[in-house]
N, C-alpha and C positions, 0 to 999 in steps of 0.2 A: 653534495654541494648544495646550498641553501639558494634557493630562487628567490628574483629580485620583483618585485612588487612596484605597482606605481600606486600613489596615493589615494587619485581621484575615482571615486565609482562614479559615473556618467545615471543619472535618473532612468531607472526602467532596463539598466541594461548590467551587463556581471565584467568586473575586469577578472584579472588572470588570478586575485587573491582571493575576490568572490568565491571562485569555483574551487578553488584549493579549500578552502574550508568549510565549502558544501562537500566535496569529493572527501574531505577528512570526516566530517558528522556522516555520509552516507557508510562511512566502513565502521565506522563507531561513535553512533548516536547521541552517548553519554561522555562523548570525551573530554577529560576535564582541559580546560584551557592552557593550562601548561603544558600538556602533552600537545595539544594542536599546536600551538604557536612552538614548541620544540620541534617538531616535526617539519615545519612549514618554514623554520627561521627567520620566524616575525616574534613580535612583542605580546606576550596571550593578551593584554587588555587590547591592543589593535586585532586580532584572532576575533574574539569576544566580539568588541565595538563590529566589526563587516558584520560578522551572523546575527548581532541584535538587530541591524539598519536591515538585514535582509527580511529577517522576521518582523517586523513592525512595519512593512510595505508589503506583503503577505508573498514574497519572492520564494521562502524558503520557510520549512518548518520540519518540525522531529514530531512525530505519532508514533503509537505503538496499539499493537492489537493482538486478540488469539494468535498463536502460531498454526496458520490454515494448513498446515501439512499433517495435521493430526487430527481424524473426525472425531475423535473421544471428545475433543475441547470445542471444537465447531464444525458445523455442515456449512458449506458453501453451496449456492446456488446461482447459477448467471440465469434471467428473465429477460426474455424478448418480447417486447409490447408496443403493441398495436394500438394506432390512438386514433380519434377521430380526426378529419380536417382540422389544420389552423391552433388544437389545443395541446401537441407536445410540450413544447416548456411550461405552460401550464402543470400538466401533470405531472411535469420532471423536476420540477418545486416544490410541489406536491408531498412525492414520493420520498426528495429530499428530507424533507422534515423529519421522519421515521428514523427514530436510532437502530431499528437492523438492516438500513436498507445503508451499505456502506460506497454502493457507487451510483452512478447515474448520469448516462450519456445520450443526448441527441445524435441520433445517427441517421444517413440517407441509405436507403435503399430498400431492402424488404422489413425495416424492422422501423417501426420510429425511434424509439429508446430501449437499450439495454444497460440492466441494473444490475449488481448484486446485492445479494443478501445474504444474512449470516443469523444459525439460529441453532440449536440444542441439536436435533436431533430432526426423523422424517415429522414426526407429527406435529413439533411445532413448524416446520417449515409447509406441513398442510393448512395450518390455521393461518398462519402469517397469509399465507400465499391470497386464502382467502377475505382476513380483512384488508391486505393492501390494495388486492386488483375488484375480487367482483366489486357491481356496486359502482366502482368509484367514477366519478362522471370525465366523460372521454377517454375510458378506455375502452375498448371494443375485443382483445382478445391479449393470452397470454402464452407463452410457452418457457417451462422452465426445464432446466438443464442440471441437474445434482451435480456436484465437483464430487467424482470418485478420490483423485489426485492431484497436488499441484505441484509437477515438476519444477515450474518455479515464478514466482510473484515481486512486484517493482523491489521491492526490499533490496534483492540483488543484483537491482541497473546498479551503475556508476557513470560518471562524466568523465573518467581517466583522465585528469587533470595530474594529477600526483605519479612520481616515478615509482618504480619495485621495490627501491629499499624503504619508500615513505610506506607503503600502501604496505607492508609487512609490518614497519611497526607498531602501526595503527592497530592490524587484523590481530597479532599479539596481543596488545592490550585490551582487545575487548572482547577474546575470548575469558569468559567465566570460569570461576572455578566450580567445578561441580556441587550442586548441593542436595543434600539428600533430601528426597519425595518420599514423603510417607501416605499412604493409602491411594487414595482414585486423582487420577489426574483432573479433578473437577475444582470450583472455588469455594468460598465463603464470600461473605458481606464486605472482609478488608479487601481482598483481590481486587472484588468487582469496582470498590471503591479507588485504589488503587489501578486499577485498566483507565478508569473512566478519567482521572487525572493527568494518567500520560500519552491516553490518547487525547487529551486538550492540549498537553506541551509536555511532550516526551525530555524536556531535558530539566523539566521540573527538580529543584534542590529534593534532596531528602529530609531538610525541615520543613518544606513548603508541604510534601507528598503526606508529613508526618499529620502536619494541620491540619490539611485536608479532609486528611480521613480518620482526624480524632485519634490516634494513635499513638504509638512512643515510637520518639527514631529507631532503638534497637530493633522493635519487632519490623517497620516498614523496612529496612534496611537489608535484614535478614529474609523478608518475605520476599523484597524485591529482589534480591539476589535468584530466590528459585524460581521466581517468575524469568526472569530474564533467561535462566539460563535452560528452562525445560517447557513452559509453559506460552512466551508472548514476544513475538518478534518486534523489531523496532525499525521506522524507517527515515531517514531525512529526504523527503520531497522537495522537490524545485518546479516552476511554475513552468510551466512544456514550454511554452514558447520563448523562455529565454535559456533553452537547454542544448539547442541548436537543432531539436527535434519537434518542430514547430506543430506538425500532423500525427492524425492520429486516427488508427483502423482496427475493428475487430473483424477475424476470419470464423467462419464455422468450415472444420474440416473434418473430413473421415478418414481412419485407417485401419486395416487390419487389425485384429486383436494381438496375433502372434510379432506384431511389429510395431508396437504399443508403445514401446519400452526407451528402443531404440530410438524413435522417431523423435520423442517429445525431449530425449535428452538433447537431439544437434537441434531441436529447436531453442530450447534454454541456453545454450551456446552463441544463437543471435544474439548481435548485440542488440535490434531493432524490437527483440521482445522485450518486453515487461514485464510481462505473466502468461501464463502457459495451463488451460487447464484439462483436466480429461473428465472428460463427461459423461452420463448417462441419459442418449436417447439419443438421435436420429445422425447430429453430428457429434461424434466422441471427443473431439478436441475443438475447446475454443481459444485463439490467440489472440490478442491485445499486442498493437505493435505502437512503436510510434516511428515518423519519416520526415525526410530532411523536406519533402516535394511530392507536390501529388503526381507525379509520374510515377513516383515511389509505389506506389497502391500496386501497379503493376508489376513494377520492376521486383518488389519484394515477392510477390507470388511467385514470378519466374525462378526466382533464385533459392528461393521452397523447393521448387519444381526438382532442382538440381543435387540438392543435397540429401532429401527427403524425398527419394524417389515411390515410397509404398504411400504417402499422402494425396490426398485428392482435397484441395479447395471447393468447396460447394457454394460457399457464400461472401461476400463479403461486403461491409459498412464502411463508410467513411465517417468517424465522429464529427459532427458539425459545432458539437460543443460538448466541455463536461461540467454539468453540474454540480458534480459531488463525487469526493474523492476521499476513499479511506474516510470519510466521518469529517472533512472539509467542504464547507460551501465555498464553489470560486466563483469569480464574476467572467466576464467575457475572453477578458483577458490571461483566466488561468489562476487569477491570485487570490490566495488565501482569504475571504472575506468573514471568515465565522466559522463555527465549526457546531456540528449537533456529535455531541459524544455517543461512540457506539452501543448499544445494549450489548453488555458483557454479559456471554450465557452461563447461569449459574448451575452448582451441583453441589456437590458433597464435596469437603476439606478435610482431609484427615489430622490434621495441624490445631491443634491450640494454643494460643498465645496466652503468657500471663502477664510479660516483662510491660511496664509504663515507658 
């Protein structure tokens, strides 16, 4: 049955076709318009028209990045830092600016900001480490956390806005056809020029991608296909406070080794996570949640507590702000104000292109 829409989106705030057609680009990023607006049983230029007025007030947007679940293609790192009095935003502007620093949050309690970062391999994640932090003025100490694992990262929130026969046909269609990788799962010069494109605007045409990066549609088309389908996940974002998830908290937790597994899966099964990571050092899991209320802070531990009975919370933040998301600058408000494109980590392609 086709859902009825009202016309008026109210300034600053999402009606019911808003989120239908974030909830459609969040299951499939690249979805051509016809298929959303068949799906949705609206008009795709009215489809289209919501998601451009959403994107042009920076409510919503499509990025894309390494697929973190594979350290061949990237190392993850979450970074807790210590700043002096009075100059965290300071530094979290700062730190911003850096294309491998892809997040960065204000946070209260034992940490002032925790960031991540994203880089080849340990050693450059030693050099980075050290030209971002020592040195830099007002920070005072750092601790970083390797991402062994990422059970699972925003890419796979959703707003369940859309019913099970829409949210099927969607997931259908943007599943990829396989394409075949030849040699090391590493890039060349078109990739990274192509990463850096559609983490500016992941819903970029394929003549626009072509331009961009000097190429011929055939080969961006072709490339982009195995990018997509082995290499670089895609995500459509919405600005947290119009998501109905207003707040927002990272945990550092411990578990058993032997209960590793188990644990971090009924975590990725919240709907209140985000992202879920498994660490190397002192806390082996860190969480990124977002809450309706800050009573939540607690509530959501508790209910940790219940499901995930071999975890233990040792710590936890309240984000006071985020800086910088996925390779977006936002303003106070959460919304989209610019973006610094991520450092795509390079390597070896076993691929040559000839075709214009």
């Amino acid at each position: 049955m086709d859902k009825q829409f009202s016309a008026a989106q109210p300034q600053g705030e999402l009606d019911e076709l808003d989120r239908a057609v974030v909830h459609a680009l969040q299951i499939h990023p690249r979805a051509p318009w016809t298929l959303v607006g068949d799906v949705l049983g609206v008009n795709p230029v009215t489809a289209a028209r919501r998601w451009h007025r959403l994107e042009d007030a920076g409510l919503a947007w499509v990025t894309a990045y390494p697929r973190l679940s594979d350290a061949r293609l990237v190392v993850t790192a979450v970074v807790e830092i210590d700043t002096e009095p009075g100059v965290g935003e300071e530094v979290a502007e700062a730190l911003a600016a850096d294309p491998a620093v892809a997040n960065v949050k204000l946070t209260a309690g034992s940490r002032d900001l925790v960031a991540t970062v994203q880089t080849t391999g340990l050693d450059e994640l030693a050099h980075l480490s050290t030209v971002l932090f020592r040195g830099r003025p007002g920070v005072r100490a750092t601790r970083t956390h390797v991402a062994t694992a990422m059970p699972t990262e925003g890419s796979r929130w959703r707003l369940r806005s859309l019913d099970a026969a829409q949210c099927a046909r969607l997931e259908a269609a943007a599943c990829p056809a396989p394409e075949p990788v030849r040699g090391a799962p590493g890039r060349d010069a078109l990739d990274a020029r192509l990463l850096e494109l559609l983490n500016t605007d992941g819903r970029m045409s394929i003549r626009d991608l072509a331009a961009g990066a000097d190429a011929g549609t055939t080969t961006v088309r072709r490339r982009l296909g195995v990018l997509l389908a082995s290499r670089v996940s895609m995500r459509c974002d919405l600005a947290r406070p119009l998501s109905g998830w207003p707040l927002s908290a990272v945990y550092f937790a411990s578990v058993p080794a032997r209960y590793l597994r188990e644990s971090t899966q009924v975590l990725a099964g919240m709907r209140e996570v985000r992202s879920c990571s498994i660490t190397a050092g002192p806390h082996n899991v860190v969480i990124d949640v977002w809450l309706r209320a800050m009573s939540d802070v607690h509530g959501f531990e508790a209910h940790v507590a219940r499901q995930v009975p071999h975890l233990d919370i040792d710590d936890r933040s309240v984000v006071l702000r985020t800086v910088k998301h996925m390779g977006r600058l936002l303003d106070r408000d959460g919304r989209c104000v610019g973006v610094v494109p991520l450092r795509q980590p390079q390597g070896t392609h076993g691929v040559s292109d000839d075709e214009n």
